[in-house]
C-alpha positions in Angstrom: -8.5 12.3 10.2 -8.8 8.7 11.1 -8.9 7.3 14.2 -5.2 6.4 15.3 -6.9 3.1 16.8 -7.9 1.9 13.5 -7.2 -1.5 12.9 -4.8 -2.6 10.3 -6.6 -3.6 6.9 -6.8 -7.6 6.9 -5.1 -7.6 3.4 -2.2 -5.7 4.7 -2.5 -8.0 8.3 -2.5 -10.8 6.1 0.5 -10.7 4.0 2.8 -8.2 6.6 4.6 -11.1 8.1 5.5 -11.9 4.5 7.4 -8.4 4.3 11.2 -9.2 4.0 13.6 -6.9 6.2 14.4 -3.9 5.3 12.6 -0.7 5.2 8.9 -0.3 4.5 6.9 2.6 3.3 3.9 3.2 4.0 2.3 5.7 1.2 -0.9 7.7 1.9 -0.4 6.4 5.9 -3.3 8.5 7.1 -3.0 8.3 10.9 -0.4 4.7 10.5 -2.1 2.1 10.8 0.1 0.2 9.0 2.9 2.3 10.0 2.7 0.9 13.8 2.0 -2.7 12.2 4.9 -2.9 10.0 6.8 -0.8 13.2 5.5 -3.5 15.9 7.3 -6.2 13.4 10.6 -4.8 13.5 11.0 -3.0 10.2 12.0 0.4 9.8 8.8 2.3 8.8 8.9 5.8 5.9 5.2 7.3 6.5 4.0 9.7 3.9 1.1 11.7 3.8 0.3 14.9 2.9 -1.9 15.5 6.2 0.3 17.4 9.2 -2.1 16.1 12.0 -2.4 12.5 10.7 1.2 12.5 10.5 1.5 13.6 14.0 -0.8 10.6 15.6 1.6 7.9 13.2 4.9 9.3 15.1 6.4 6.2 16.9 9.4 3.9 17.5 10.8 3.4 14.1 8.1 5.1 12.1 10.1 8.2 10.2 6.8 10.4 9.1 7.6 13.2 6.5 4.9 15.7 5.1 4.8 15.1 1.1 1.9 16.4 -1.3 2.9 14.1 -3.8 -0.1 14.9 -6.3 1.2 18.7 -5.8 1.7 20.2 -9.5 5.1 19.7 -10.0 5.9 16.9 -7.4 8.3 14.5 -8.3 9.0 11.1 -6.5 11.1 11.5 -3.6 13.0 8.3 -3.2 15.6 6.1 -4.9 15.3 3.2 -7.0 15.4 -0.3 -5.3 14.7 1.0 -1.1 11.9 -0.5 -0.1 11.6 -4.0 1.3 7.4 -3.4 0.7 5.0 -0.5 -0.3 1.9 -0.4 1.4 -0.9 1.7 -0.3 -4.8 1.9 1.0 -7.6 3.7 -0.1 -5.3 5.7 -1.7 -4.5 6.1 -5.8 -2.8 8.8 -7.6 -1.7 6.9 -11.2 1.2 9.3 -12.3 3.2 7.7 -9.2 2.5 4.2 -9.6 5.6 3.7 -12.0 8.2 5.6 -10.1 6.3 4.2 -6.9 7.7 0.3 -8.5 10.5 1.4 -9.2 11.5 2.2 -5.6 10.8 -1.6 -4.7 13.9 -3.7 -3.5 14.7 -6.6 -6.2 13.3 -8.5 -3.3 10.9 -6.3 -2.4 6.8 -6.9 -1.8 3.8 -4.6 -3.2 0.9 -5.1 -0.7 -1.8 -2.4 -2.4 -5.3 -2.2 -2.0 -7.6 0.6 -2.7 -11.4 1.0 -4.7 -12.4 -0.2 -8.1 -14.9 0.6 -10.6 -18.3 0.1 -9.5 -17.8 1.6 -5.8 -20.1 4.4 -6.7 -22.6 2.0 -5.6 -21.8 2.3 -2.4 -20.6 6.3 -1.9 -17.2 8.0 -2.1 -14.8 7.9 -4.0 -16.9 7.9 -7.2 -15.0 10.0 -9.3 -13.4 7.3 -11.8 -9.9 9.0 -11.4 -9.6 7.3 -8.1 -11.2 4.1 -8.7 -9.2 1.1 -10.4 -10.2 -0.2 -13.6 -11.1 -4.1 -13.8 -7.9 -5.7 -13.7 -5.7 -2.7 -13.2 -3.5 -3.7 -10.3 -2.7 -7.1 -12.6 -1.9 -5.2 -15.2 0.7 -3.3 -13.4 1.9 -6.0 -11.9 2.4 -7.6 -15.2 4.1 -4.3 -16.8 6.7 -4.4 -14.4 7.4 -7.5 -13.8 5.6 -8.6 -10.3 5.0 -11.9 -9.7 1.5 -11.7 -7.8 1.3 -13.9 -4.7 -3.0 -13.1 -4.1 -5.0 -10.8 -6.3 -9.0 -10.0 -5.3 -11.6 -7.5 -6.9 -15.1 -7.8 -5.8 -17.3 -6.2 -2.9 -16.0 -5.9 0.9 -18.6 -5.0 3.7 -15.9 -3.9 6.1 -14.9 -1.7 7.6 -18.0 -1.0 5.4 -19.2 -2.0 2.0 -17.0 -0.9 -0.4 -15.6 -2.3 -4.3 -12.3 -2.5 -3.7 -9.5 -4.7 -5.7 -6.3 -6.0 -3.7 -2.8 -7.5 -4.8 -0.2 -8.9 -3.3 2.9 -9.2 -5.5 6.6 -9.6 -5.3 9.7 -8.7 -7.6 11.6 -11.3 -9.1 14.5 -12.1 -6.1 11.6 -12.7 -3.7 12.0 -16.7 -2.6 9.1 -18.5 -4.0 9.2 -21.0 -0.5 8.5 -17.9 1.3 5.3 -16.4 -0.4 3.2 -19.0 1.3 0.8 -18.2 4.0 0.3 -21.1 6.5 -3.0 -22.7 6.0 -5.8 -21.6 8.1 
């Protein structure tokens, strides 16, 4: 299990104040990270993970944990169509779900997704291509269901250590344009 004082991925830092209201989940959470970010901003946090004890350090104010194996033979998505104000996945990819995983996105709603790509065998686990993204995938999926994408990266990271990983940000179509832009640095 992670460390429950794990910083929050910069990707997910960068584009959480972004995150219109509503409820967030937070898929794969591991020990909840994100969970407690997205919490600490006043949103309503779902963390999933199949992990009991990681589940038990991501238990806070506002964080509602539950205990899914969603790659379980014969698992089906658990929640409804248009819920989410954002979906959070890291390091995490499980392709079956990604539709019904959109689908659950408010009309408003923001993907922030970021996990390894092709090419990370490089530098260690995963290497098995089932859980590494194909060049281009996330656009792809964005594009297949409509996302407008507000920042898009594939390439090499070096923390929290080197890794190929590729990124998106990307909203459905009721998400205000004036408000996908981050204030320059």
């Amino acid at each position: 299990m992670a460390d429950v004082f794990t910083p929050p991925s910069a990707w997910v830092e960068r584009f959480s104040t972004l995150v219109p209201g509503g409820e967030v989940l937070d898929l794969a959470c591991g020990s909840g990270r994100h969970s407690r970010l997205m919490a600490a901003l006043g949103h309503a946090v779902v963390a999933v993970d199949r992990d009991a004890e990681a589940l038990a350090a991501t238990a806070d104010d506002g964080i509602v944990t539950s205990q899914i194996d969603l790659e379980e033979e014969g698992a089906c998505w658990p929640f409804g169509l248009e819920r989410f104000a954002a979906i959070i996945v890291t390091n995490y990819l499980h392709r079956p779900l990604l539709a019904d995983m959109l689908g659950s996105l408010a009309p408003n709603g923001m993907l922030i997704y970021e996990t390894f790509a092709d090419g990370n065998a490089a530098f260690g686990k995963p290497s098995n291509p089932a859980f590494l993204l194909q060049p281009g995938e996330l656009l792809e999926l964005a594009r297949m269901h409509g996302l407008r994408v507000i920042a898009f990266e594939d390439g090499v990271v070096n923390t929290p250590k080197p890794a190929m990983v590729q990124r998106i940000c990307a909203v459905k179509a009721e998400f205000p344009r004036e408000a996908a832009l981050l204030p320059s640095f």
